[in-house]
Structure formats: C-alpha cells, structure tokens
C-alpha positions, 0 to 999 in steps of 0.5 A: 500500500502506497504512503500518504501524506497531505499538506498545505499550499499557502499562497498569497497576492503579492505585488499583483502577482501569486506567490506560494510558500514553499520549504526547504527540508533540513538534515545532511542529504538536503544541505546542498539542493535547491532546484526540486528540493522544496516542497510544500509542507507535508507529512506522513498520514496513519492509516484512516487519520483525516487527511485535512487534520493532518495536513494542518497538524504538519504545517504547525509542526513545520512552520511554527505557524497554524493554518486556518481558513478556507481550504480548497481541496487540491487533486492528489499528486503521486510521487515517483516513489509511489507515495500520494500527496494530498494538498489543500490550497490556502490563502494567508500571509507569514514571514517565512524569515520567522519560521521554525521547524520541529526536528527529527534525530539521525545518524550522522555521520552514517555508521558513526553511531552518532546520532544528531537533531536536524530540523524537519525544515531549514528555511522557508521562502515565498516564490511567485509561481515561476520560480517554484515551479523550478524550486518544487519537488517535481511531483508536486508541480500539479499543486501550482499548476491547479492553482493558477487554474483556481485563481484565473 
C-alpha cells in the first residue's frame, strides 16, 4: 500500500502577482539542493487519520505557524516513489524569515553511531509561481499548476 501524506499550499497576492510558500527540508542529504528540493509542507498520514487534520497538524509542526481558513481541496499528486500527496490550497500571509521547524534525530555521520537533531525544515521562502515551479519537488508541480487554474 502506497504512503500518504497531505499538506498545505499557502499562497498569497503579492505585488499583483501569486506567490506560494514553499520549504526547504533540513538534515545532511538536503544541505546542498535547491532546484526540486522544496516542497510544500507535508507529512506522513496513519492509516484512516483525516487527511485535512493532518495536513494542518504538519504545517504547525513545520512552520511554527497554524493554518486556518478556507481550504480548497487540491487533486492528489503521486510521487515517483509511489507515495500520494494530498494538498489543500490556502490563502494567508507569514514571514517565512520567522519560521521554525520541529526536528527529527539521525545518524550522522552514517555508521558513526552518532546520532544528531536536524530540523524537519531549514528555511522557508515565498516564490511567485515561476520560480517554484523550478524550486518544487517535481511531483508536486500539479499543486501550482491547479492553482493558477483556481485563481484565473
């Protein structure tokens, strides 16, 4: 059975143009990507959980900022990996320069037996949609796509 996550698409009316927030996860293997690297914020489901809770739950968890208002239901994008990514477009403001992420422990170096915290999320950024479709994991591309759709 494939892994479900579900997140939030924050975006925002800038300057006349639509920017959508998009992080960047922490740990060693990310330090040195961009391009496809980012991401909207996410996470994993249990099975039956609800699927919008989660994705609420995970943008707090990492953004350090709640997520309220009017959701608007996305379609499911599937990953490479298989794993089926839910998304709800919301519209807000935060400053991304402000955001902190929970953490996650892993060892590292590999085989070190050292184990370290990373954050979940290293940064975050608001991009008009341009650039995130360069910055977005490739998957999730679907996500900006139906967005502009929506605000047309």
């Amino acid at each position: 059975m494939p892994k479900i996550s579900a997140g939030i698409l924050l975006y925002r009316r800038h300057g006349g143009a639509t920017e959508v927030l998009l992080v960047h996860p922490g740990g060693p293997f990310w330090r040195n990507k961009d391009l496809g690297a980012w991401s909207i914020p996410k996470g994993e489901a249990q099975p039956g959980e609800p699927l919008l809770d989660r994705a609420i739950r995970e943008f707090s968890e990492e953004t350090g900022f709640p997520a309220s208002g009017d959701f608007t239901p996305l379609t499911p994008q599937r990953q490479a990996s298989g794993k089926l990514v839910h998304a709800w477009a919301l519209e807000g403001d935060l400053d991304a320069s402000a955001v902190v992420s929970n953490s996650f422990s892993l060892e590292w170096p590999p085989h070190s037996g050292k184990r370290q915290e990373f954050p979940e999320v290293n940064r975050a950024q608001w991009f008009d949609l341009a650039v995130a479709r360069q910055k977005i994991h490739r998957g999730q591309i679907g996500f900006l796509s139906e967005l502009e759709v929506l605000l047309r």
